[in-house]
Structure formats: C-alpha cells, structure tokens
Wavefront OBJ file of the C-alpha trace (Angstrom):
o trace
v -24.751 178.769 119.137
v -24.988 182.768 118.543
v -27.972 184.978 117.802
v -25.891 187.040 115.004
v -23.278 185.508 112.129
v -19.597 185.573 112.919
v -16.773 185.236 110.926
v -15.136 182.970 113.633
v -16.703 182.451 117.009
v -13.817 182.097 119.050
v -13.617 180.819 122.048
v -10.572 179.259 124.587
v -10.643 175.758 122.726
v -10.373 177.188 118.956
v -7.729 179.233 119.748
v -6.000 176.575 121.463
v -6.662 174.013 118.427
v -5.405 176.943 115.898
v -2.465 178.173 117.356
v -1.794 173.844 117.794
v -2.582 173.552 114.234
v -0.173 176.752 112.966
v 2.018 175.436 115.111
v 2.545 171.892 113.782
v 2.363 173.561 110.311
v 5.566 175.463 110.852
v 7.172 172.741 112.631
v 6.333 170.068 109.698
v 7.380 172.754 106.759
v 10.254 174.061 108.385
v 11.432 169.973 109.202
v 10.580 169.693 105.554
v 12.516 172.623 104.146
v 15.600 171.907 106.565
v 16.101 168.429 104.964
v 15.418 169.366 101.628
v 17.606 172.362 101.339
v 20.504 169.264 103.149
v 19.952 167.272 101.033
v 19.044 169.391 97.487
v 20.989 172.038 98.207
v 20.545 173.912 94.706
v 16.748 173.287 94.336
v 14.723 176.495 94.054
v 12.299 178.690 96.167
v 9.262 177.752 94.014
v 10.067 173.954 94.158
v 10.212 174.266 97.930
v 7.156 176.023 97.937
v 5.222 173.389 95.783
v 6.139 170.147 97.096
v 5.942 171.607 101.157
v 2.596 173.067 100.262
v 1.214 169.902 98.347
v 2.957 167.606 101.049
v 0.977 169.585 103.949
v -1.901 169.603 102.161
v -2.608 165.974 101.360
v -1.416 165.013 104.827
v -4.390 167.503 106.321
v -6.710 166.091 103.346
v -6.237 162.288 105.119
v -6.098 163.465 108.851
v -9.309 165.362 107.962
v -11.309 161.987 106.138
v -10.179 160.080 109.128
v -11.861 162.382 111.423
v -15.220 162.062 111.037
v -15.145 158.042 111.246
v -12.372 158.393 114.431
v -15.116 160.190 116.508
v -17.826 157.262 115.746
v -15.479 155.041 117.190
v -14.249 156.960 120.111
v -15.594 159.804 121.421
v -12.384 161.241 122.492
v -12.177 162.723 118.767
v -15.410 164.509 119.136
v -13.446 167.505 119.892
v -11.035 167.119 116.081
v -14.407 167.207 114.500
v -15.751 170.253 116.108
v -13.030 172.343 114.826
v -12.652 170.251 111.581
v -14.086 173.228 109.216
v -10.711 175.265 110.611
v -8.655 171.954 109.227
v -10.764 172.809 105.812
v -10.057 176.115 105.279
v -6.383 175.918 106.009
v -5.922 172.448 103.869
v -7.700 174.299 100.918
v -5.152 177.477 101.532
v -2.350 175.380 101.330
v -3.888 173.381 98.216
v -4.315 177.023 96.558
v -0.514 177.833 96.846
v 0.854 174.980 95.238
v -1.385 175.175 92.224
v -1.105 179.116 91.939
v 3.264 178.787 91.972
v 2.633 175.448 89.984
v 0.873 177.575 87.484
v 3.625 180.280 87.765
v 6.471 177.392 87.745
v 5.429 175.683 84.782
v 2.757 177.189 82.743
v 3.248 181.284 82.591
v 6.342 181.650 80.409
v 4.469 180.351 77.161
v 2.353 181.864 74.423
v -0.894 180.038 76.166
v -2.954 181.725 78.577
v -1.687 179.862 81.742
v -5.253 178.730 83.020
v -5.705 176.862 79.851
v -2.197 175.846 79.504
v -2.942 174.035 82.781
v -5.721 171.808 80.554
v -4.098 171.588 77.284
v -0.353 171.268 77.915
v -0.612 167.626 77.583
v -2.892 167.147 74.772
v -0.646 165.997 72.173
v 1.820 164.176 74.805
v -0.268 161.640 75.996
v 0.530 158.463 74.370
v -1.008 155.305 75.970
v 0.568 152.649 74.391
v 3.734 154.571 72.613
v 6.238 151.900 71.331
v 3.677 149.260 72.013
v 3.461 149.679 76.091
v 1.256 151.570 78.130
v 3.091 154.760 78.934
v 1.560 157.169 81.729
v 4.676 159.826 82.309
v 2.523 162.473 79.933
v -0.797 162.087 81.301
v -2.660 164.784 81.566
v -2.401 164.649 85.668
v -3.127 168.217 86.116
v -7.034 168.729 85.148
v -7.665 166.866 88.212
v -5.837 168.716 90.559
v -7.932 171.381 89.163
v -10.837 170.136 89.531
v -10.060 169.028 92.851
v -8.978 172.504 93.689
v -12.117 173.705 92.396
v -14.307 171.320 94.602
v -12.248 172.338 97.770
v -13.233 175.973 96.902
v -16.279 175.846 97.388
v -16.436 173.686 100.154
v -14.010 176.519 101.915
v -16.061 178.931 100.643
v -19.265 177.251 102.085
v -17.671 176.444 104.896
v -19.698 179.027 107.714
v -22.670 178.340 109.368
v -24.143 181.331 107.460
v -24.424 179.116 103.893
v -25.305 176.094 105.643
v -28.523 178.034 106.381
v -28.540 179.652 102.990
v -28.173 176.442 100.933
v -30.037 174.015 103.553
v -28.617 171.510 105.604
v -29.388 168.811 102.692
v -27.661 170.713 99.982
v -24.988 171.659 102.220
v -24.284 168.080 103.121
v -24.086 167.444 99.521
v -21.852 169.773 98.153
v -19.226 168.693 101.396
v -19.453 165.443 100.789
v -17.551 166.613 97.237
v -14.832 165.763 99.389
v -14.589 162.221 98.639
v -14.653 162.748 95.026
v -11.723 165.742 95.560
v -9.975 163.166 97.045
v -10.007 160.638 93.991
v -9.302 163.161 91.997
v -6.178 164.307 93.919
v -4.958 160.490 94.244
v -4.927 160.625 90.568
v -3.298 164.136 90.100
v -0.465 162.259 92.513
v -0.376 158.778 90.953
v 0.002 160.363 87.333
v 2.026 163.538 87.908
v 4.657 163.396 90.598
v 4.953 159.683 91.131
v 5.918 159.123 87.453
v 9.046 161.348 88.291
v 9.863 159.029 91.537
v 12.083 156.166 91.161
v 11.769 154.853 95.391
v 9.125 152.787 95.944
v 8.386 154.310 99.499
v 6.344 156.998 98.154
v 3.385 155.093 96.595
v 3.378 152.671 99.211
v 2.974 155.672 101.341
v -0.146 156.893 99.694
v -1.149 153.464 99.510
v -1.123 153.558 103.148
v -2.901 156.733 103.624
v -5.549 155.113 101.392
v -5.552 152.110 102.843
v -6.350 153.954 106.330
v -9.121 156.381 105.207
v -10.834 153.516 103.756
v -10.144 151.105 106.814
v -11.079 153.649 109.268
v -14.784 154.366 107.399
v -15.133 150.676 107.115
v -14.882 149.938 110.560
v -16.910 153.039 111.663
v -19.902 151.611 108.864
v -20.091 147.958 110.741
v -19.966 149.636 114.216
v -22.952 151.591 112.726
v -24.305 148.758 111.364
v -24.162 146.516 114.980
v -25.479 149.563 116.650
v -28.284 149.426 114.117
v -29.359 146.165 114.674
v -29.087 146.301 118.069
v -31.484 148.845 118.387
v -33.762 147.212 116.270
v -33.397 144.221 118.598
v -34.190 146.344 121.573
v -37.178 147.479 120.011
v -38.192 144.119 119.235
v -37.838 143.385 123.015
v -40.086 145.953 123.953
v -37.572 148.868 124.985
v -37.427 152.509 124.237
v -34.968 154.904 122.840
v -35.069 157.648 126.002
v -31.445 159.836 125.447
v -28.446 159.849 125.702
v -26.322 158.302 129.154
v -24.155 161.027 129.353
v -27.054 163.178 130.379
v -27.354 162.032 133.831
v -24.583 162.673 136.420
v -23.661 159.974 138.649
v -25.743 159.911 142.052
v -28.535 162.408 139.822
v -31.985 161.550 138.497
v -33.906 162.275 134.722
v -36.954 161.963 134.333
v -38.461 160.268 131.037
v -41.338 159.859 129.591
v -42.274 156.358 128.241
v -45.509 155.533 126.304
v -46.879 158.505 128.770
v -45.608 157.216 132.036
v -43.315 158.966 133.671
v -40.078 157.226 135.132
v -36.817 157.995 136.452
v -33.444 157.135 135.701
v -30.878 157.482 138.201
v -26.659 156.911 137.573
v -25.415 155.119 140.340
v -21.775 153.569 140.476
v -21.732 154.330 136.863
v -24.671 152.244 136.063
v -28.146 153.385 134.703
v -31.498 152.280 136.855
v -35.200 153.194 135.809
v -37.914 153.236 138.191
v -41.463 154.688 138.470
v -41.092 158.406 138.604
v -43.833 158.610 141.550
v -42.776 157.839 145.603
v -44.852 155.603 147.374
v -44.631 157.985 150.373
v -46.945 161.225 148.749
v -46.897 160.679 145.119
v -43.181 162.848 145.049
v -41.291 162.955 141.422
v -38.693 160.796 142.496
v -36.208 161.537 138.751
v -35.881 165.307 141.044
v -34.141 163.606 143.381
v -30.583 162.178 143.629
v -28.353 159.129 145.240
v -28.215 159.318 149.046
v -26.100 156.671 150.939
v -26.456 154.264 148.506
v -30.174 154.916 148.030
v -32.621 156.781 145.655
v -33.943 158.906 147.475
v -37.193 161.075 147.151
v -36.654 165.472 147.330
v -40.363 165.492 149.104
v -39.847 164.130 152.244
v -36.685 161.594 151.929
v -38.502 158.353 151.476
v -35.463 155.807 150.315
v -35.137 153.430 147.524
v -32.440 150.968 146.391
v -32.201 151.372 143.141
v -31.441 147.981 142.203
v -35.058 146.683 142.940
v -37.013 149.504 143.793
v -37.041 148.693 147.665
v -37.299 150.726 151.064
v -34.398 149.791 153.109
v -35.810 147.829 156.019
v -37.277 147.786 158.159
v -39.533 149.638 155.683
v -41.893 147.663 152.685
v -42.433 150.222 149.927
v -41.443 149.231 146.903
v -40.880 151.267 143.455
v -41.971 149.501 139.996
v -38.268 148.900 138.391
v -37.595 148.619 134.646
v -35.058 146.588 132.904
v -32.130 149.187 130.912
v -29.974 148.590 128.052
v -26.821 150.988 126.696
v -26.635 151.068 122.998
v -24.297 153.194 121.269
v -24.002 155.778 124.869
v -27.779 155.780 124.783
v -30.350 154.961 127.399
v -32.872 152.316 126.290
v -35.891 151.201 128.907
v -38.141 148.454 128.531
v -41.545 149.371 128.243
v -43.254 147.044 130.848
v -42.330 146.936 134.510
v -40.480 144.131 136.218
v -42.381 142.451 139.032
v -42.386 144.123 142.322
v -38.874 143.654 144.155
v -37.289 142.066 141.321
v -33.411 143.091 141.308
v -32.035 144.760 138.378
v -28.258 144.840 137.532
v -28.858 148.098 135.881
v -26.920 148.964 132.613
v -23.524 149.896 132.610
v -22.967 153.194 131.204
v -20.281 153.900 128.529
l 1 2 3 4 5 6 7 8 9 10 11 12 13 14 15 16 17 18 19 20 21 22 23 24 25 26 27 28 29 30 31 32 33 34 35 36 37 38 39 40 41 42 43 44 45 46 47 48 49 50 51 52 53 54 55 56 57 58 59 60 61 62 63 64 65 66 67 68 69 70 71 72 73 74 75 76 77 78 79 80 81 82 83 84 85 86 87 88 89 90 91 92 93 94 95 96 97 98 99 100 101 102 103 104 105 106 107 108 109 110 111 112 113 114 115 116 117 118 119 120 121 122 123 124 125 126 127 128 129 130 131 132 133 134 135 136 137 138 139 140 141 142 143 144 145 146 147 148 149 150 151 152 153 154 155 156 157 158 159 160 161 162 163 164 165 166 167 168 169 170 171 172 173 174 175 176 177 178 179 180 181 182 183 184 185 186 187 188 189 190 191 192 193 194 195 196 197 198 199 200 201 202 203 204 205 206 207 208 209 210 211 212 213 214 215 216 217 218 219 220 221 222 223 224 225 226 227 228 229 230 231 232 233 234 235 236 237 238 239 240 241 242 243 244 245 246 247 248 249 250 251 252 253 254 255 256 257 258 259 260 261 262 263 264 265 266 267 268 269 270 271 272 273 274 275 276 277 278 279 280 281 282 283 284 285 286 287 288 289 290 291 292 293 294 295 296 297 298 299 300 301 302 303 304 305 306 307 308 309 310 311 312 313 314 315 316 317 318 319 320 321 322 323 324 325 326 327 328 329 330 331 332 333 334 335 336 337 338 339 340 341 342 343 344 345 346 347 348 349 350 351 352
C-alpha cells in the first residue's frame, strides 16, 4: 500500500520475481531459437520472431489462468498471484510482437491497408464445404487473434492500481475477466491458423493439454470453494462464528475476539487454536493480552495460569475459564457461540 501512484512499487520480492521471469524468458527463447535454427537452418528472422513470441506468449497466457485457481488450493502460490499483473504486461508485450511482424510478414506488401488486410484477406478463401467436405485451412483465423490482442490491451493498459480506482473495483473486475474470452479466442486463432499447417499430432494434443489443465485446475478450485461453502454454512447452523483468519495468531500468543459482544480469547498452542473467556478469574485481567507459558495460558496482570485445553488452574488451584468449542474452515477461525460446561476439555482445532 502507498499514499501516492507508482509506476511500479518495487520492492526485494518483485525484483527477484522479474529478473526470474526475464530470465526464464531468455532461457526458453534462446532454447527455442537454438533448435530451430538446428533443425531449420534456412528459416528467416521474422519466422523466428513470430512463432518464439507466440510460443512464449500462450505458454505465459496458461501459467497465468492457472494461477489464480493454484493459490485457492495451496497457499504456497499466493506469492505467483501477487506479482501476476507483471506476468500480464509482459505476456501482452510478447502477444504485441508477433502480431505487429505477423502483420509486417504477411500483410504489408499488398495494395490493402495492412490493418484491414488482417480482416479481409480471407474473405473470398473460406470455403466450408469445398469439393463436398468441410475444409478449415482458409479460415479466417486471424480476426481473433485480433480481437484477442485487443482485449489483452486493455487489460495491460488497465493493469495499475491507479485505473482500478478510476474504473471501480466492479468494472475493473469485469473488463479482466476479458481474459477468459481472450483466451477462446486465441485457442481458435491456433486451432484454425497454425495447426492447419501442422502435420504431427503432438501439437494439438499439446494445447489440448494446456486446456485440459486450465479447466481442471478451476474445476477443482470451484468444488473446494464449494465444500468450504457448505461447511461454513454448517458451522453456522451449529451455532459458531466466523472470527478471522488462523494465521493471525502466533503460536504460544493470544487474540482477542469479539463474539455476539463477549469478549474471548484465542490462544495457538502446539499449532492448535483454543478459545476461552477473555476475562481472568484472578482480577478481571484480558487474558487474549497474554501468551503460552509452560504449557499454560497465562494471564499479563498478575500470572494467574490456565490450561488451555479446559480452561483450568493447574492444581493445586480451582479457577476455571469458560472454554469454547473451535473449528478451522478454509485457514479461518470459527467459535461456537455458547460456552462449554465448566472444565470440559477441548481438543482445540488444528490450525492449517
């Protein structure tokens, strides 16, 4: 977060993910080029340049649909879709040189205007059903890259913070969600225009498989979503609240909550979450200040002790702190609303 508008607010990780990223660009085109030039030896700069650039491109297209679902399902991706705008920008860069030397390769040396070559050089070619079969080698394949092209624009464009607030967060969403429908239109810009030229079946089945993992990876990300719903409808049904999020208390520290306007604590010990009244038995002390001592909660007024599994004063002492019942949903804390009975021992919830 910043007070002022940035191009880029940089920090240690960005840089780090960016110079990665440039990196594995230059590795994956020079690999690319290397092989090509071995085994094409003749082929020209501009071909190089278009199928390298397109190649790149679509590969960063489906690393950055699988993103978003990846980091639903494990949190260890969270930091892939923190710097997934940089992905973006660079994908749409990439995008933009193949169709400006595609333009140059195959549309500039006519009498057309090459912008609207790019839209009518087809027209009379298609023939669906030529010689009585269907025949796809002259669709027009290349309107959709444009379009496509055109929808990755903006979202580019649109890309800083500064037009999320400009546009609204609803609108915003919106238009970037025009990724999904740049994406349908680039699987058809493929299926139509460059794999009518290939013979080898390895290269659909490859975008098959890209396919086929984009969509997996957002279907498995909608059930979890969907189990996570329902089990937090379930927990409401049972009488617990929603209080935050687990990874918000430190193991061996205290929160305190507020449920239905009482005020309890929740303590992380041995990586499991325990709620109690917030208020020591001893003076009335706010218990969620304090932290784990020797195995015990343990109150920052005066150091009056509590197990936290039922709410108990070691002996040979008998106070004894109200204890609630916990649930983890989705890395979140839920409590139950009502107390257990005094002394009653709690397994506490184990925290993801």
């Amino acid at each position: 977060m910043a007070l002022a508008y940035r191009a880029i607010d940089w920090n240690r990780q960005k840089r780090l993910y960016d110079l990665t990223l440039v990196a594995l660009l230059v590795l994956a085109l020079g690999t690319f080029v290397g092989v090509t030039l071995w085994v094409s030896p003749n082929i020209t700069v501009e071909t190089l340049i278009i199928r390298g650039t397109s190649i790149s491109a679509l590969l960063l297209l489906h690393v950055i649909l699988c993103v978003g679902p990846l980091a639903r399902l494990d949190q260890r991706f969270l930091p892939w879709l923190y710097n997934r705008r940089h992905l973006g920008v660079t994908m749409f860069l990439l995008a933009l040189v193949h169709g400006i030397f595609s333009i140059i390769q195959f549309h500039a040396l006519g009498d057309v205007n090459p912008l609207v070559s790019v839209f009518t050089a087809y027209e009379r070619d298609y023939r669906p059903f030529a010689h009585g079969q269907v025949n796809v080698s002259h669709f027009p394949f290349e309107p959709f890259g444009a379009a496509a092209l055109l929808i990755l624009f903006l979202m580019a464009a649109t890309s800083h913070d500064f037009w999320l607030r400009q546009l609204g967060a609803s609108f915003w969403k919106l238009l970037h969600l025009g990724v999904y429908v740049a994406y349908g239109l680039i699987l058809v810009h493929v299926a139509f225009g460059v794999l009518q030229a290939e013979r080898s079946w390895v290269y659909p089945a490859l975008l098959g498989l890209g396919f086929a993992i984009v969509a997996g990876l957002h279907l498995a990300a909608a059930m979890q979503e969907t189990r996570t719903d329902e089990a937090a409808q379930a927990a409401e049904r049972n009488g617990f609240v929603d209080v935050g999020h687990a990874t918000d208390i430190a193991e061996g520290r205290g929160k305190v909550v507020v449920v239905e306007g009482k005020r309890l604590a929740l303590f992380r010990h041995q990586n499991r979450i325990f709620a109690t009244s917030n208020v020591c038995r001893h003076q009335g002390g706010p218990i969620g200040e304090g932290r784990i001592v020797d195995g015990c909660i343990t109150c920052p007024w005066h150091g009056w002790n509590y197990q936290p599994e039922d709410g108990c004063s070691p002996p040979p002492f008998h106070e004894v702190l109200p204890t609630y019942d916990t649930k983890i949903i989705a890395a979140r804390v839920w409590v139950k609303r009502l107390a257990n009975p005094a002394g009653t021992r709690c397994a506490g919830a184990a925290a993801e």
